[in-house]
C-alpha positions as CSV (number, residue, x, y, z in Angstrom):
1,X,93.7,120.2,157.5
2,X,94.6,117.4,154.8
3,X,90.7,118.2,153.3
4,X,91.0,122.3,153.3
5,X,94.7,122.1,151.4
6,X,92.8,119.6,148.8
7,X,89.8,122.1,149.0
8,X,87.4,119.6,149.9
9,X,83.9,119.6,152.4
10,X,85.4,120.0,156.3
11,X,84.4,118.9,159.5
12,X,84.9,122.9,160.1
13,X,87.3,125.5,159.1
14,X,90.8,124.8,160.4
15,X,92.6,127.3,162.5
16,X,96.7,128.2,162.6
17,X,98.3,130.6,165.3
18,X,101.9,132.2,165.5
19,X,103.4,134.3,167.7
20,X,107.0,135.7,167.5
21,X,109.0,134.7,170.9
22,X,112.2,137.5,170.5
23,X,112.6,136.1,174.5
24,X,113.2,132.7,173.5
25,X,113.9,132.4,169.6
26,X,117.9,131.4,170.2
27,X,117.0,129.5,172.6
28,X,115.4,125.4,170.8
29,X,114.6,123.8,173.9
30,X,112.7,126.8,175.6
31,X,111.4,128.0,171.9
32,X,109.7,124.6,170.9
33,X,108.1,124.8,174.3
34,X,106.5,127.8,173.7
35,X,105.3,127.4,170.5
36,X,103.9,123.9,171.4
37,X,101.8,125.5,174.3
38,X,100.2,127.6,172.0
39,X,99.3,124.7,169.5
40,X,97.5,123.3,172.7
41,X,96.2,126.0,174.5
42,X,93.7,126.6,171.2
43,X,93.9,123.5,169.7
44,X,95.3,125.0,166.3
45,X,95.1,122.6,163.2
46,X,98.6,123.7,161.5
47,X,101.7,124.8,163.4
48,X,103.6,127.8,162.0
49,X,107.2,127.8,163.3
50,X,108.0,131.4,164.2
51,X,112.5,131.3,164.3
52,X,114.7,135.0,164.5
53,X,113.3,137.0,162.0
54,X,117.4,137.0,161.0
55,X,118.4,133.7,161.6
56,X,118.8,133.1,157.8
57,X,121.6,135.8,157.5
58,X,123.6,135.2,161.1
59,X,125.9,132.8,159.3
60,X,127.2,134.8,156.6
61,X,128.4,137.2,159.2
62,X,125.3,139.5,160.5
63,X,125.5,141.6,163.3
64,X,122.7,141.8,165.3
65,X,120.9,144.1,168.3
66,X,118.2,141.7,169.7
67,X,115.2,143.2,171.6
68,X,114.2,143.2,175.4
69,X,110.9,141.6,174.6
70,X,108.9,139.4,172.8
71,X,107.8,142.4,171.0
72,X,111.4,143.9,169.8
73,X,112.3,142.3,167.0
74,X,116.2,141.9,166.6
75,X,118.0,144.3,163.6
76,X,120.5,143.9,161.9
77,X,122.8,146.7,163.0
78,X,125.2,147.0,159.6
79,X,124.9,145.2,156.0
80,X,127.0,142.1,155.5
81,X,127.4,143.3,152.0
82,X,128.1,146.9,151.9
83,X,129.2,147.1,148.0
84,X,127.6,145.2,145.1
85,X,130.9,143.8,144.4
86,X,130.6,141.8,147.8
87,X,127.5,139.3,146.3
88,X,130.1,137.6,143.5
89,X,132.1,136.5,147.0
90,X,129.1,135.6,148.9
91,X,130.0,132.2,150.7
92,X,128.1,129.1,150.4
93,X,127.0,127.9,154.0
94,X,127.0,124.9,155.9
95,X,123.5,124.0,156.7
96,X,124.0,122.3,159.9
97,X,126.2,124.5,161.7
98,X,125.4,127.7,163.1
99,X,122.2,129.7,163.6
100,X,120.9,127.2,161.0
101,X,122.2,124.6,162.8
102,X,120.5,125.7,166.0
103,X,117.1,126.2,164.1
104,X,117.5,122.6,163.0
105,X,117.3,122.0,166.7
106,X,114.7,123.8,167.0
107,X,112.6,121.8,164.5
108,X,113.7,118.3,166.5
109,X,112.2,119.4,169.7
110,X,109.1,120.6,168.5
111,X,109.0,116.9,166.7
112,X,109.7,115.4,169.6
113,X,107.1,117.3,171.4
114,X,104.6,116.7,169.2
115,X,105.0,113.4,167.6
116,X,103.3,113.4,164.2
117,X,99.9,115.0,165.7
118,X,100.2,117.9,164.4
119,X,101.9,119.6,161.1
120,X,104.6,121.9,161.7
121,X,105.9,124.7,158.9
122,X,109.5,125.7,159.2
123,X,110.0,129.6,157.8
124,X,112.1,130.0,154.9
125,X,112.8,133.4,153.8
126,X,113.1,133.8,150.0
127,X,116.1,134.3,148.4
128,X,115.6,138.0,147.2
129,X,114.3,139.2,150.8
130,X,117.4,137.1,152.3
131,X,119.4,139.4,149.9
132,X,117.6,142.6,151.1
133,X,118.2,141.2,154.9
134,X,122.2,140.8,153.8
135,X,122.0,144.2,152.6
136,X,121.2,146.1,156.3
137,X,118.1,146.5,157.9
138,X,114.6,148.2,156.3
139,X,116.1,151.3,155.7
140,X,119.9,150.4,154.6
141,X,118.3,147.2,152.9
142,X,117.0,149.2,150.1
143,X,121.0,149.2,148.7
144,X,119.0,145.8,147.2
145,X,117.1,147.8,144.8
146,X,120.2,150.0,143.8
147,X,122.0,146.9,143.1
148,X,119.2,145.1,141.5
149,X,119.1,148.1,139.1
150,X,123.0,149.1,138.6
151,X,124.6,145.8,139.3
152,X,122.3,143.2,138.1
153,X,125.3,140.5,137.3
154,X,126.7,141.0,140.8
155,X,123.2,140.4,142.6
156,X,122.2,137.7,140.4
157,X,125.2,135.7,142.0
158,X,124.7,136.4,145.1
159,X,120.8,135.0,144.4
160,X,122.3,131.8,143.1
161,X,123.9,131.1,145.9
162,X,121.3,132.1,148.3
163,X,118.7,129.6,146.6
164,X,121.1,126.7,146.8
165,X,121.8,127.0,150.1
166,X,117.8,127.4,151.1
167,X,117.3,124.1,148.8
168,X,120.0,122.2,151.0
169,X,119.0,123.8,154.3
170,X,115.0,123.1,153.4
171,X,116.2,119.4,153.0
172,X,117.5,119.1,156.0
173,X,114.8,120.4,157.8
174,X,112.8,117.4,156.4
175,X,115.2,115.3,157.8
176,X,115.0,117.0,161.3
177,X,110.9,117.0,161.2
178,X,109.4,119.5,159.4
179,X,106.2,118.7,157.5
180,X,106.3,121.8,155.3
181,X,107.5,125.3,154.8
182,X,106.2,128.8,155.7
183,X,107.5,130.2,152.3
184,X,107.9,134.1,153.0
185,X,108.5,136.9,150.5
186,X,108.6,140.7,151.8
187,X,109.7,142.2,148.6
188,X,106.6,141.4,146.0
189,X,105.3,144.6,146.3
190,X,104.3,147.6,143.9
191,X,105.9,149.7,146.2
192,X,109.3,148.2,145.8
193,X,109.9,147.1,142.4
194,X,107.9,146.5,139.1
195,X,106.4,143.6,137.8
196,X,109.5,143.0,135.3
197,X,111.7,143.4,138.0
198,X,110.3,141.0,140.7
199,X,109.7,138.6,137.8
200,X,113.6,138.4,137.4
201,X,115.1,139.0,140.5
202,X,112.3,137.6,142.9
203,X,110.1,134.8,140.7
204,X,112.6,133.2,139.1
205,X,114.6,132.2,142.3
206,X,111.0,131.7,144.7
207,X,110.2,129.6,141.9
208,X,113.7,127.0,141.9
209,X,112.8,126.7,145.8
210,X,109.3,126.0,145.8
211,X,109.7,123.3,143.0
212,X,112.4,121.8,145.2
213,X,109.9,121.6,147.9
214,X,107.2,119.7,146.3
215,X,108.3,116.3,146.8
216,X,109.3,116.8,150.4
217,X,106.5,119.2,151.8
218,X,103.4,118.5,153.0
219,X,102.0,121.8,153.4
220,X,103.7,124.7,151.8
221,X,102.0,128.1,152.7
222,X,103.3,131.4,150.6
223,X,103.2,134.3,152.9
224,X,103.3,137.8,151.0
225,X,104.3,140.7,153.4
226,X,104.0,144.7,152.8
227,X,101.4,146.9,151.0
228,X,100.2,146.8,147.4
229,X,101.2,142.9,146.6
230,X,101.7,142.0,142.9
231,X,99.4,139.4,144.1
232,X,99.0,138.3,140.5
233,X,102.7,137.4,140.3
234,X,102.5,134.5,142.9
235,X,98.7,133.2,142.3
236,X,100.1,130.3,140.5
237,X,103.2,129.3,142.5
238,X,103.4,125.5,143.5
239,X,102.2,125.9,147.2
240,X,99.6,124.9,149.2
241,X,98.3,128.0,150.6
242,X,98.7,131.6,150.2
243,X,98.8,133.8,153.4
244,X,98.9,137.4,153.5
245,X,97.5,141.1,154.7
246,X,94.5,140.8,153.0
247,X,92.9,143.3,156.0
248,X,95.7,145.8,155.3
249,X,97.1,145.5,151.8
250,X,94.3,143.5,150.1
251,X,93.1,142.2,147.7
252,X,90.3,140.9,150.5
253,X,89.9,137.2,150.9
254,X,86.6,137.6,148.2
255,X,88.5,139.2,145.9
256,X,91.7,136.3,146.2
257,X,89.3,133.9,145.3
258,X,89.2,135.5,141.7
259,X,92.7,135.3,141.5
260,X,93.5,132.0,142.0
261,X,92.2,128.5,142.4
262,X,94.9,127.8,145.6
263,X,94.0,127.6,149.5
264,X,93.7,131.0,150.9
265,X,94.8,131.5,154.5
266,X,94.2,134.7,156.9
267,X,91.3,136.6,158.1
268,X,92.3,137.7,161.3
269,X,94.6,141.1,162.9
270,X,94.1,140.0,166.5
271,X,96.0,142.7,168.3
272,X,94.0,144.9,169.0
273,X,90.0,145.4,169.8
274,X,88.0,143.2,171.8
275,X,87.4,139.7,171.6
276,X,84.2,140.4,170.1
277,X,85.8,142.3,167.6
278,X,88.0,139.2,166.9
279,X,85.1,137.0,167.0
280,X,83.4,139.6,163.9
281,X,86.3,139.5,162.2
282,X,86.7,135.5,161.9
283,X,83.1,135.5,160.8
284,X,83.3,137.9,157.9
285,X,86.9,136.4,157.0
286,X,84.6,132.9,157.0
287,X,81.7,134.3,154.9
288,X,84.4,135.8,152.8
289,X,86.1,132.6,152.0
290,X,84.0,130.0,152.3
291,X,83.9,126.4,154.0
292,X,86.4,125.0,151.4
293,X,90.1,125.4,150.6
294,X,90.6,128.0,154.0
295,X,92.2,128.1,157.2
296,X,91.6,131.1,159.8
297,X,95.1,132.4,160.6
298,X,97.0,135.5,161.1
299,X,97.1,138.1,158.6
300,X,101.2,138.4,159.4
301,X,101.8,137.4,163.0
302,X,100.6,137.8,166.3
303,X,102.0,139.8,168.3
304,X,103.3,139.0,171.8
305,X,101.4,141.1,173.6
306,X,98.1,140.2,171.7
307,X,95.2,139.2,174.5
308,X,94.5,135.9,174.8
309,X,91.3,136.3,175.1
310,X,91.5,137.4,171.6
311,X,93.1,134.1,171.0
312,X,90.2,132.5,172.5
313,X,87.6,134.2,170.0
314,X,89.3,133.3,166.9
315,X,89.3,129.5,168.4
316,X,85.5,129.7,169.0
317,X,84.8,131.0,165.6
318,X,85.8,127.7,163.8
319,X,84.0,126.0,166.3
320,X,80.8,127.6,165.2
321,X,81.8,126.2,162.0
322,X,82.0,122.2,162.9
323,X,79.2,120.2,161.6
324,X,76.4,119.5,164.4
C-alpha cells in the first residue's frame, strides 16, 4: 500500500472495498464489525470507512428519513437552512458530541478491531457539499447554487465555519484511530457550477482542509462524485490518491494519467454483471493504469446488494498481479 501511494514497483496491485451498511451505520459497535469482515473476507489492502451519508449535518439540526435496507440511503427530509440569511448564524459544533461523537466511536472500534494492520480512511465531506447537504436533499439542495450566486457573503460564512469545524473534527479522528481521510467532493462538476465558481466556493475551502490534513494523514484519497468532473481543478490537490467515476463520468484511468502525476484509485462498478465481467473489468482498469501509483477500488461504492462473488473476482484480479 505504503509503495503504490509513493508510486513505486509492488509486490502486486493493492485492492480497497466499501460497502454502505444504511442497517447498521448508527449503530459503532455493529458498524465496525461489518466493515472489518469485509476487510477480511477479501483481504483488502486499504480500508475505506463508509459512516451515514448525513452524519456530517445531524448536529446542526437535520432531519432525517433513514432507509429499510442497506440499500436506502437516509434523506434529509427538510433544509436546515431554508434562507441564505440562515448561513451568517450557522453554529460552530462540538466535535465529540453527537452524531460526530458517535462516528468517533465508530473509528475506536474499528481500531480496536484491527490493531494497526490495516489503514483505515475516515469520510469527510467537503465543506461546500456539507453546505449543499445543510441546504435539503438533491433536489432542495440546489438552493446552494442560488445562494452561491445571489448571496455570496452569507454562504461564504457559513463555509468558514464549516471548514473549521471539519479541521477540528478531522483531528480528532486522529486521535480516535484513523490513519487518513476519504476526502469527498459531490459538487466539482460542470454540470453544477463553472470553473470560476467552484474555484471560490469549493477550492478554496477543500484546499484549508486538505493542507490541515497533511501532517496527520497517512493516506488521504480525494473522491470526486457526479458527471462531467472539472477534473483539472483537483489534479494538484495535496492528497494521496484520487478516486472517482472514471467508468461513468471519465476522464478513463489512461486519460487521468495525463492529468496528474498523483495515485489514481478505481476501475471497478461491481454491481452488476457477472463475475467474469468483474474479473474483465479489473484487468482493463490494470492495463489502464499500470503496476505503479494504483489501487483497484470502487468507482463510488458498492452497493449492498452487490454479489459477492463479484467481490471475489476483483480479489483474484490483483492476485494475478503478485510477482511469482
Amino acid at each position: 500500500m505504503e509503495a503504490a501511494l509513493r508510486g513505486d514497483e509492488v509486490d502486486r496491485i493493492p485492492l480497497s472495498l466499501w460497502k454502505h451498511y444504511h442497517l447498521q451505520d448508527r449503530a459503532p459497535r455493529q458498524l465496525a464489525e461489518v466493515t472489518v469482515a469485509l476487510h477480511h473476507q477479501f483481504d483488502t489492502d486499504l480500508i475505506k470507512l463508509t459512516p451515514s451519508g448525513l452524519y456530517s449535518i445531524q448536529d446542526w439540526g437535520a432531519t432525517i428519513h433513514f432507509g429499510r435496507d442497506d440499500d436506502t440511503p437516509p434523506l434529509a427530509v427538510q433544509p436546515v437552512i431554508t434562507s441564505a440569511e440562515q448561513w451568517e448564524t450557522l453554529p460552530r459544533l462540538s466535535v465529540n458530541k453527537g452524531a460526530l461523537g458517535r462516528e468517533l466511536e465508530f473509528i475506536h472500534q474499528v481500531n480496536t478491531r484491527l490493531k494497526g494492520s490495516a489503514p483505515f480512511m475516515m469520510t469527510l465531506f467537503s465543506p461546500l457539499t456539507t453546505a449543499y447537504k445543510l441546504r435539503g436533499d438533491r433536489i432542495s439542495g440546489d438552493r446552494l447554487l442560488d445562494d452561491l450566486r445571489q448571496s455570496p457573503r452569507h454562504l461564504h460564512a457559513g463555509l468558514r465555519v464549516i471548514r473549521d469545524v471539519l479541521i477540528g473534527y478531522a483531528g480528532a479522528c486522529v486521535e480516535a484511530g484513523a490513519s487518513g481521510f476519504f476526502f469527498a467532493t459531490q459538487l466539482v462538476s460542470a454540470d453544477k457550477l463553472s470553473r470560476t465558481e467552484y474555484e471560490e466556493f469549493g477550492r478554496a475551502y477543500d484546499l484549508a482542509v486538505l493542507e490541515s490534513l497533511q501532517a496527520k494523514s497517512r493516506v488521504t484519497m480525494l473522491h470526486v462524485c457526479r458527471q462531467n468532473p472539472l477534473f483539472d481543478l483537483v489534479a494538484d490537490y495535496p492528497v494521496h490518491v484520487i478516486n472517482w467515476s472514471d467508468r461513468a463520468a471519465g476522464p478513463s484511468l489512461a486519460e487521468a494519467r495525463q492529468l496528474t502525476q498523483t495515485p489514481l484509485a478505481g476501475g471497478l462498478s461491481l454491481d452488476t454483471g457477472s463475475p467474469q465481467d468483474v474479473l474483465a473489468e479489473a484487468r482493463e482498469a490494470i492495463a489502464q493504469a499500470g503496476r505503479t501509483g494504483f489501487i483497484l477500488a470502487p468507482a463510488c461504492v458498492i452497493r449492498g446488494s452487490s454479489p459477492e462473488a463479484n467481490l471475489a473476482a476483483a480479489r483474484q484480479a490483483v492476485a494475478e498481479t503478485a510477482w511469482s
